[in-house]
Every structure is written in structure tokens, then in C-alpha cells.
C-alpha positions in Angstrom: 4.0 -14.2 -4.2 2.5 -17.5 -6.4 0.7 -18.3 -3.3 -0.9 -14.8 -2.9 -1.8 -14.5 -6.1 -3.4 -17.7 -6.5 -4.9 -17.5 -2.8 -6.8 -14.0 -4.4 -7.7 -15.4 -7.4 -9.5 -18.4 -6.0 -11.3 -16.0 -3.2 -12.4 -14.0 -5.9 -13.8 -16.8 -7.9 -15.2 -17.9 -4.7 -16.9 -14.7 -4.1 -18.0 -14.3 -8.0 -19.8 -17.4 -7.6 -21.4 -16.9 -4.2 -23.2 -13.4 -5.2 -24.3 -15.3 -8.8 -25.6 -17.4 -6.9 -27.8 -15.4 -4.3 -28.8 -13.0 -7.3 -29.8 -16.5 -9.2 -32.4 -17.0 -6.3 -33.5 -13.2 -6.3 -34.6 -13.4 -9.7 -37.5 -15.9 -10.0 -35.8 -18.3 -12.1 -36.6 -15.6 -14.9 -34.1 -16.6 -17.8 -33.6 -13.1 -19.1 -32.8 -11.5 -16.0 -30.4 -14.4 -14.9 -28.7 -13.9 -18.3 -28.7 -10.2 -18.2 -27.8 -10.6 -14.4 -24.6 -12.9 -15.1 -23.0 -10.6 -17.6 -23.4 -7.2 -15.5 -21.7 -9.7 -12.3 -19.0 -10.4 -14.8 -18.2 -7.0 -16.2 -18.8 -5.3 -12.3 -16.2 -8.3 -11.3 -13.2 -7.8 -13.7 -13.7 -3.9 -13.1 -12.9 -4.8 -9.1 -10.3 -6.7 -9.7 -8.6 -4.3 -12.0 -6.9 -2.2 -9.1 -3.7 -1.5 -10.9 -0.6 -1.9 -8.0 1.5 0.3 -10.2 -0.2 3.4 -9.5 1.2 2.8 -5.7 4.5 1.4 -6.5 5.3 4.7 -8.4 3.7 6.4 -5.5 6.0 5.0 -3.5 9.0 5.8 -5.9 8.2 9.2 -5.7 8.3 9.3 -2.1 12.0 8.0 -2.0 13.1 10.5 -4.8 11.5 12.9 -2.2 13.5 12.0 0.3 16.6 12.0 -1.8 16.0 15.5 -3.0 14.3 17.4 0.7 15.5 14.7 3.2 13.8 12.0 4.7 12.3 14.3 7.6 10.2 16.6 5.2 9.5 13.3 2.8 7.7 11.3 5.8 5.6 14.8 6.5 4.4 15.4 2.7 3.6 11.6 2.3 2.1 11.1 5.5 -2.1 10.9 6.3 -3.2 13.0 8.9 -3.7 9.6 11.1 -0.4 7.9 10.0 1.5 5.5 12.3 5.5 4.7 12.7 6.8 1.7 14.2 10.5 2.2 15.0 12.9 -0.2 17.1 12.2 0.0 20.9 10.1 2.7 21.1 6.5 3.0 21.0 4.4 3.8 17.9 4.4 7.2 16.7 1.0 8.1 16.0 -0.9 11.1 14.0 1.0 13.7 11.8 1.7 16.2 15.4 3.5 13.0 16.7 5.3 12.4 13.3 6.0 16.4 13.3 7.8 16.4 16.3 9.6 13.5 15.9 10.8 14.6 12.2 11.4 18.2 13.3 15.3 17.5 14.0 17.7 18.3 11.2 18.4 15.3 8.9 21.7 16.0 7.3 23.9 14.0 8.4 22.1 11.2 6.5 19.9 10.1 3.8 17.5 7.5 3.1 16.3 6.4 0.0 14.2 3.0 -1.2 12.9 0.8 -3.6 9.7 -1.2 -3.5 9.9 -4.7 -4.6 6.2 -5.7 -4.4 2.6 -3.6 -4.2 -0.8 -4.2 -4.0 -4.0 -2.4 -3.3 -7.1 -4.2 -1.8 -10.4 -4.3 -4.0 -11.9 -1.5 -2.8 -9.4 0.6 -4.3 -8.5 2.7 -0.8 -6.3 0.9 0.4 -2.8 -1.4 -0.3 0.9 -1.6 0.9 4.4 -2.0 -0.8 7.3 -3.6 0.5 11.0 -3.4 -0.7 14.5 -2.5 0.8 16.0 0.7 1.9 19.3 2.1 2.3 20.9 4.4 4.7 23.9 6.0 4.2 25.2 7.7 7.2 28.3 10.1 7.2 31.2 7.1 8.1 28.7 4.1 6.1 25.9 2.6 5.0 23.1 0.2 6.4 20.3 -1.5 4.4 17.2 -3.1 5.4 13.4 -4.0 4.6 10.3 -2.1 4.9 6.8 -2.6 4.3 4.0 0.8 3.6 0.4 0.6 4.0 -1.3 3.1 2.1 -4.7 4.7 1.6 -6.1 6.4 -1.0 -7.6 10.1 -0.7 -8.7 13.1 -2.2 -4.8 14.1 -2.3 -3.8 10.7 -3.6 -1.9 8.0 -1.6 -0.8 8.5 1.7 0.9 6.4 3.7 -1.1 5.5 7.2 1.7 2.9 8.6 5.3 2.3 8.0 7.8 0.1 9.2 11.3 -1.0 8.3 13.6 -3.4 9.3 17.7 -3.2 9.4 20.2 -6.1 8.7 19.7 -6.7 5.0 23.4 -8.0 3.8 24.7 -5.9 1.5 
């Protein structure tokens, strides 16, 4: 997680001083402008940066509670994008909301399936991120726990997930 963060910040420094720099060229070596041009790159910059992963972390909270409460079938429906994808264990990728219909059309009582995300983050642009966490799955006779990862994109509706994956084994 030190790496990633570290990794963005120097790519966004990077980036910060690439576009001063082009925009330094632009502008006729005109002191004013270049002043005026650096302190509107710096505001524009910490406002791009500021994509707050908490928005998508509770997001994702809400989803599990969801699931808890209506079952995991009607929770994958309501948080799914129209487009949204499911990778599952030997089989191929379930793909658009008919697909993930029909596939979550099946009673789901017998189990339930609730989460927690341990990580989020949403790209610059704002429309787009992906949490990651561990599940559990408590079946009638016992229980299984595992890892998932959600990528999400943002929408009129709010966040919906367009892929999500999980992986089971996680030791108890």
C-alpha cells in the first residue's frame, strides 16, 4: 500500500510538472501569466487529487448490509451497472445485468454472504475505482471466507459495480 501510494504521488508530481511546463512555453515567457498560470495548475491539481476513497468504501458497506438484509441475489442486481461483469471459478464471465439476472434469479436462502473492504481507491477522474477486502459465506452446515476485489464506476445513480471477483481459502 506504501508503494502505491508513493508510486501515485510521484506520477502526479510527474505530471504536475510536465503540464507547468508546456503551459510555461505557451505563454511567451510573460511573468504574469506564468505566475497566474502556476497558481491555477496548483489549485486545479490538489482538486484532482482530492478523490475521497471513502465515498466508495461506504458504498461498498452498504452493498454488504444489503446483502445481509435482501440476500446476496437481489444485492448483486441493485448494485450492479447495466454492463457489469462476474468472474466466478470455472465458468466463463458473466456479462451484462440479463446475464447477472438469470444467473441470480435462483433462491438464495440457504446461504448468506456478507463483506468488508479493507482498501479503496478511485482513479482521478473521479468515475472510476475498486475496493478489495474479505468475505464470508456461511452456508447452512459452515462457513467459508475468502478475498474479493470490486471495480466500480461512478454514475448518475451513484456507484455501481462493473466487475467483481472473489477468491475462497482465506484461513479463518
Amino acid at each position: 500500500m506504501i508503494y502505491s501510494l508513493s508510486n501515485f504521488i510521484n506520477t502526479s508530481i510527474n505530471q504536475f510538472f510536465c503540464n507547468l511546463t508546456q503551459l510555461f512555453k505557451n505563454l511567451n515567457n510573460n511573468p504574469m501569466k506564468q505566475l497566474l498560470a502556476t497558481v491555477l495548475l496548483i489549485i486545479s491539481g490538489f482538486s484532482c487529487i482530492n478523490n475521497n476513497p471513502q465515498e466508495l468504501i461506504d458504498e461498498d458497506r452498504m452493498f454488504s448490509k444489503f446483502s445481509k438484509a435482501h440476500g446476496m441475489n437481489k444485492a448483486f442486481i441493485e448494485f450492479a451497472h447495466d454492463s457489469a461483469v462476474i468472474l466466478r471459478d470455472h465458468s466463463m464471465p458473466v456479462v451484462g445485468i440479463g446475464q447477472l439476472s438469470k444467473l441470480y434469479s435462483r433462491p438464495d436462502t440457504s446461504f448468506s454472504l456478507i463483506w468488508e473492504p479493507l482498501y479503496g481507491a478511485i482513479a482521478r477522474s473521479g468515475d472510476l475505482g475498486y475496493t478489495y477486502g474479505t468475505y464470508t459465506l456461511k452456508l447452512t452446515d459452515s462457513v467459508a471466507y475468502g478475498t474479493y476485489v470490486t471495480i466500480w464506476r461512478k454514475t448518475p445513480k451513484g456507484w455501481k459495480f462493473v466487475l467483481d471477483t472473489g477468491n475462497d481459502g482465506l484461513a479463518e
